[in-house]
N, C-alpha and C positions, 0 to 999 in steps of 0.2 A: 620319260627321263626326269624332268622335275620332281615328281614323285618321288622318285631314286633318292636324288640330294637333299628333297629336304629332309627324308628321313635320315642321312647320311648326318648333316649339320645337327639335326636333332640328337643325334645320339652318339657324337665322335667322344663329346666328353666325359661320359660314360661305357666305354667300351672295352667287354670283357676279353682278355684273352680265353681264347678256346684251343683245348685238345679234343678232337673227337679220334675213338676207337674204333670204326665199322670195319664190316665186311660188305663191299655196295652190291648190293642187289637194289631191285625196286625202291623200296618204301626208303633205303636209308639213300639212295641218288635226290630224294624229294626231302628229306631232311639235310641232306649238304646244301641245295640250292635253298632251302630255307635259313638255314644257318646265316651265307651267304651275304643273302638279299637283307639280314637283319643289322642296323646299324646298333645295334646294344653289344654287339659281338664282334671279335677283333680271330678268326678261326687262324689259328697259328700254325696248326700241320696235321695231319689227318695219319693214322694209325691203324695199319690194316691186321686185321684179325680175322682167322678163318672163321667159316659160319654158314650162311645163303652157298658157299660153295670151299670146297678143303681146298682148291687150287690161288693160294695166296697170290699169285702172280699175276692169276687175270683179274681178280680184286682188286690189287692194286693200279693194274691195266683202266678200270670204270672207274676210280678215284682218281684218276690223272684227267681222263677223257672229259669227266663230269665238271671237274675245274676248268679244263678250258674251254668248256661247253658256257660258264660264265665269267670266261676272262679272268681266272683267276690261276696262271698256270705258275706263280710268283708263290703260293704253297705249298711247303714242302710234303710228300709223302712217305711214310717209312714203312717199309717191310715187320711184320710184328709176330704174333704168333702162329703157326701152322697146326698145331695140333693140343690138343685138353694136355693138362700139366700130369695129368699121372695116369692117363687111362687113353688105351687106343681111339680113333676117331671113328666115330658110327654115324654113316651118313642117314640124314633125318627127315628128307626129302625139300631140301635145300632147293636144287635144282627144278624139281616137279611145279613150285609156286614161281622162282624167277628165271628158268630157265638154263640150259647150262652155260650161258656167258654171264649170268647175272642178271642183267636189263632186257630179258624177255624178248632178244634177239632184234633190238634195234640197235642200228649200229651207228657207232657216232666220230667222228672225226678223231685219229689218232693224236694225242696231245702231241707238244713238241718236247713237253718236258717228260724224265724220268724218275723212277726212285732214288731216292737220297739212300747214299748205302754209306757214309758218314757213319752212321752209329744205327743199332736197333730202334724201332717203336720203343721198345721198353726203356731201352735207356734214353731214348730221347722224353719218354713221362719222366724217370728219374731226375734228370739235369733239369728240366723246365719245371719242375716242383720245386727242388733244391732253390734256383737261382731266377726265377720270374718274379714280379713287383709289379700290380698286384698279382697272387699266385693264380693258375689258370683253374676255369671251371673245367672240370674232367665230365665228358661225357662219350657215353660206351652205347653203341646200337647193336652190337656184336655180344659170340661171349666172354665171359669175363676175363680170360685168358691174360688178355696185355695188365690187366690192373692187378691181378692177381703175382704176377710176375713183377711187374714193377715193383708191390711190396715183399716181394721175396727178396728185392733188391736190398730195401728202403723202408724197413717198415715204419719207420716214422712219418712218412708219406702222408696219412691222413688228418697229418697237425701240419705241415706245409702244402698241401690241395686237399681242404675242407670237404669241401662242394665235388659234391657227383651227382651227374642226371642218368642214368640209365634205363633202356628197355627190359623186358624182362619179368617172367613168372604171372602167376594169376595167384590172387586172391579167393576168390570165388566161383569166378565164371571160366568154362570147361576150358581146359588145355588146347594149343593145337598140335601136339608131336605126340599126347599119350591125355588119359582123359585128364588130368590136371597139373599136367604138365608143359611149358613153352620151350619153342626151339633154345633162346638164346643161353638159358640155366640148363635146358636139359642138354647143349652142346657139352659143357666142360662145370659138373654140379659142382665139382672141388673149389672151382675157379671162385665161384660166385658165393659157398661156403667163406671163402677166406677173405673175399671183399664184403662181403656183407655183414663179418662180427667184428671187420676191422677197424672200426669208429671213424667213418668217413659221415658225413652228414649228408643223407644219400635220400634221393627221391625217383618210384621206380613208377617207371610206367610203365603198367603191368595189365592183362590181356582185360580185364575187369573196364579196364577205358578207353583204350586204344579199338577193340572192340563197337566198343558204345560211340566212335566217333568216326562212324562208320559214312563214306564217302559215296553218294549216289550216283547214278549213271548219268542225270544233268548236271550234276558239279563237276566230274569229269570229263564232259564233252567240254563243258566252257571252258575250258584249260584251252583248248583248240583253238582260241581266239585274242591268247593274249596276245601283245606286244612285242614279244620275242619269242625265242628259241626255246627257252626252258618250259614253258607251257605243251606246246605239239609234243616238243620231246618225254614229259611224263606222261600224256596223252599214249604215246605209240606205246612205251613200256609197259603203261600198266593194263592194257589188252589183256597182255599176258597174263597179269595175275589175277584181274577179273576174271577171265576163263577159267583159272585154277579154283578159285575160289567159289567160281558157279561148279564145275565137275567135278573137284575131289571135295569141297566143304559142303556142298549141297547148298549153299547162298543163291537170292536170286537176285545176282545184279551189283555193282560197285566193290565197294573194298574197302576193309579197313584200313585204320592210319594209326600204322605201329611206330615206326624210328619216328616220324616227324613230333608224335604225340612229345617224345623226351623233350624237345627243343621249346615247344611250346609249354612247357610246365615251367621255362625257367623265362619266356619272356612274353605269357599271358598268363601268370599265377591266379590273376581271378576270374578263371574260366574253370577252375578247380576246386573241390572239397577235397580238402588234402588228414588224415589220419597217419597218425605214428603208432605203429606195434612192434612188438618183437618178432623177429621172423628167424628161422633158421632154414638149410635144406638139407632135403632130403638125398643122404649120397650112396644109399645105397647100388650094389653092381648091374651092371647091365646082364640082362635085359631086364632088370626089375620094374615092374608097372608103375611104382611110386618114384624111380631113383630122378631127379631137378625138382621134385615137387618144391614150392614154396611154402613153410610149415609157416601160417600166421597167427598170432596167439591176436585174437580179436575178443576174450572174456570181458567180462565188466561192462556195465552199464555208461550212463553219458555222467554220472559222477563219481566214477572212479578215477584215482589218480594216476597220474599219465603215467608212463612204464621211464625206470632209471634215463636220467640224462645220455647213460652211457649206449643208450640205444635209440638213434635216429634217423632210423627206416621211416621212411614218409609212402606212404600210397593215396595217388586220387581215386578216389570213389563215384564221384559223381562231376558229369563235364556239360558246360553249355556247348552241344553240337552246333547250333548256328553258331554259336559265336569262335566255335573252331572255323570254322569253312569260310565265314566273314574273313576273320585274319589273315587265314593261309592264302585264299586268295586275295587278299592285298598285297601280302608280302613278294607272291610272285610274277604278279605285276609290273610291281618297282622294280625288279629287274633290269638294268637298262638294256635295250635291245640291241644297242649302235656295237655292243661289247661280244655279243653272243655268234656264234660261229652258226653256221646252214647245219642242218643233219643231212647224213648221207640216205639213199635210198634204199 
C-alpha cells in the first residue's frame, strides 16, 4: 500500500489524461491494470472497439469488470465501433488466443457499474479532444476503428490530441494473422490507413517488440504472489493464451507482451530505441495475403536525413526485456490490495 501512494504523490502533478480504445481480451486487461496502477496517468474512460472478439458487449462486459477488479468503477466506458469502416468483419482468430469471453474463461466479479450510453466512444474522443486542458494521450490497443471515425468526425483532431500510442503492425519480424501481417491493422486496414497519414504524432508498438518482450513462465508464475487481486487474476487468464501460444504458435512457454508494450513506450521511453519512417498500408481486398501489411520505408543509411516533419511514425526496435519485466512488475504490485475485489471460481 505505501508503495501505491508514494508513487500516487510522486506523480499527481504530472498526470496525463488518458483515452484508451481496446477491445479487453488478455494482454489489453494487463495493460488497463497497468495504465491503472500508473501515477503519470489520469485514464479518463475506456472505448470499446471490436477486435479479440466482434461481440462489442461482452468487451465492454471485461472493461467494466476489469475496473472494478481495481477499484476503479468511477471510469466511464463507452460502447465504440463494431465492425471495419467499409469492409465486412473477418473473424481472425480473436477468440482461439483469448478465448470466446475474452479473459480465457476466468471469470470475474460482475461490476456494478454499466456503459455510458450518453454519447458514442467516438464522440466521446471528439468532445474530449475538442475541450480537455491539457488534451488527452490517445491510446488504441484495438483496431483503429474508433480513431479513424473520430477523424471522420474531426479531422482536425490530430492538432488538438497530438499524441497517439498504439499497438499494431510489424516492421520486420513475421505477422501473426497472415505472414506480415498483425491482427489489430489487419482487423480494419482502411481504419489504420487513415490514422496513420493523418498527422497525429504516433508511436506504434509493433510485433518487432512486443514480441522481443516476451514474458517467461517464472515471471508469470510470480504474478501468483503479489499483494492483491490483479496478479492471480492475470495469472489465471493468461493460461489461456500461453496454451494458445504453445499450440497454435508453436512457442515453448510464456507469452508475449503486446497492448501493455503501448503503455510502456509512453511511461518507460528509455527502455526503447525508437525510429521514424514513413509507413503506409497495405489495403488491399480480402482475402489478399498482403492486405494490413505495414509498408515501412526503412532506405537510407544512419546519415541520411530524417523523412518530412509531416510524417511522424515512430517504431521501437530494440527493448531492454529486464527492464520491461522489472517495471511491470513493480507497477502491479503498487496496486493496492485493500481496493481489489476476490475472483470468482
Amino acid at each position: 500500500m505505501l508503495a501505491f501512494w508514494v508513487l500516487l504523490l510522486a506523480g499527481a502533478a504530472a498526470q496525463r489524461p488518458v483515452i484508451i480504445s481496446t477491445d479487453p481480451g488478455i494482454d489489453d486487461s494487463i495493460a488497463l491494470l497497468l495504465a491503472l496502477a500508473s501515477p503519470e496517468l489520469d485514464v479518463r474512460a475506456v472505448c470499446i472497439n471490436f477486435g479479440s472478439l466482434h461481440n462489442t458487449s461482452q468487451l465492454a462486459q471485461n472493461a467494466l469488470d476489469i475496473l472494478a477488479l481495481a477499484g476503479r468503477e468511477d471510469i466511464p466506458v463507452f460502447l465504440g465501433a463494431t465492425d471495419p469502416i467499409s469492409q465486412p468483419f473477418h473473424d481472425l482468430g480473436g477468440p482461439k488466443f483469448h478465448g470466446t469471453d475474452g479473459l480465457g474463461g476466468v471469470r470475474l466479479p460482475h461490476s456494478r457499474a454499466t456503459v455510458n450510453t450518453s454519447v458514442s466512444a467516438v464522440e466521446f474522443i471528439v468532445h474530449a479532444c475538442r475541450s480537455w486542458q491539457p488534451a488527452p494521450l490517445l491510446v488504441s490497443l484495438a483496431p483503429l476503428t474508433n480513431v479513424a471515425l473520430a477523424l471522420n468526425l474531426d479531422p482536425k483532431l490530430p492538432e488538438r490530441c497530438p499524441d497517439l500510442f498504439l499497438m499494431g503492425g510489424t516492421v520486420a519480424a513475421p505477422g501473426n494473422v497472415g505472414p506480415m501481417s498483425e491482427a489489430n491493422i489487419a482487423n480494419d486496414p482502411e481504419a489504420a490507413a487513415r490514422v496513420l497519414s493523418a498527422g497525429f504524432n504516433t508511436q506504434v508498438a509493433a510485433l518487432d517488440v512486443t514480441m522481443a518482450s516476451w514474458l517467461p513462465p517464472k515471471f508469470l508464475a510470480s504474478l501468483r504472489d503479489l499483494p492483491n487481486d490483479a496478479g492471480p487474476f492475470i495469472w489465471q487468464s493468461t493460461r489461456f493464451y500461453e496454451r494458445a501460444y504453445e499450440t497454435i504458435g508453436g512457442f515453448e512457454g510464456g507469452m508475449p507482451l503486446h497492448d501493455p508494450t503501448t503503455l510502456l513506450l509512453y511511461l518507460k521511453p528509455e527502455l526503447y530505441q525508437l525510429h521514424r519512417w514513413p509507413v503506409t498500408v497495405d489495403t488491399s481486398q480480402y482475402p489478399s495475403v498482403s492486405r494490413g501489411i505495414l509498408v515501412v520505408d526503412r532506405r537510407g543509411g544512419p546519415k541520411s536525413p530524417p523523412p518530412p516533419d509531416t510524417d511522424k511514425v515512430h517504431f521501437p526496435m530494440q527493448v531492454d526485456v529486464a527492464g520491461v519485466q522489472e517495471f511491470l512488475l513493480s507497477r502491479l504490485r503498487a496496486l493496492p490490495a485493500g481496493r481489489l475485489q476476490i475472483l470468482s471460481e
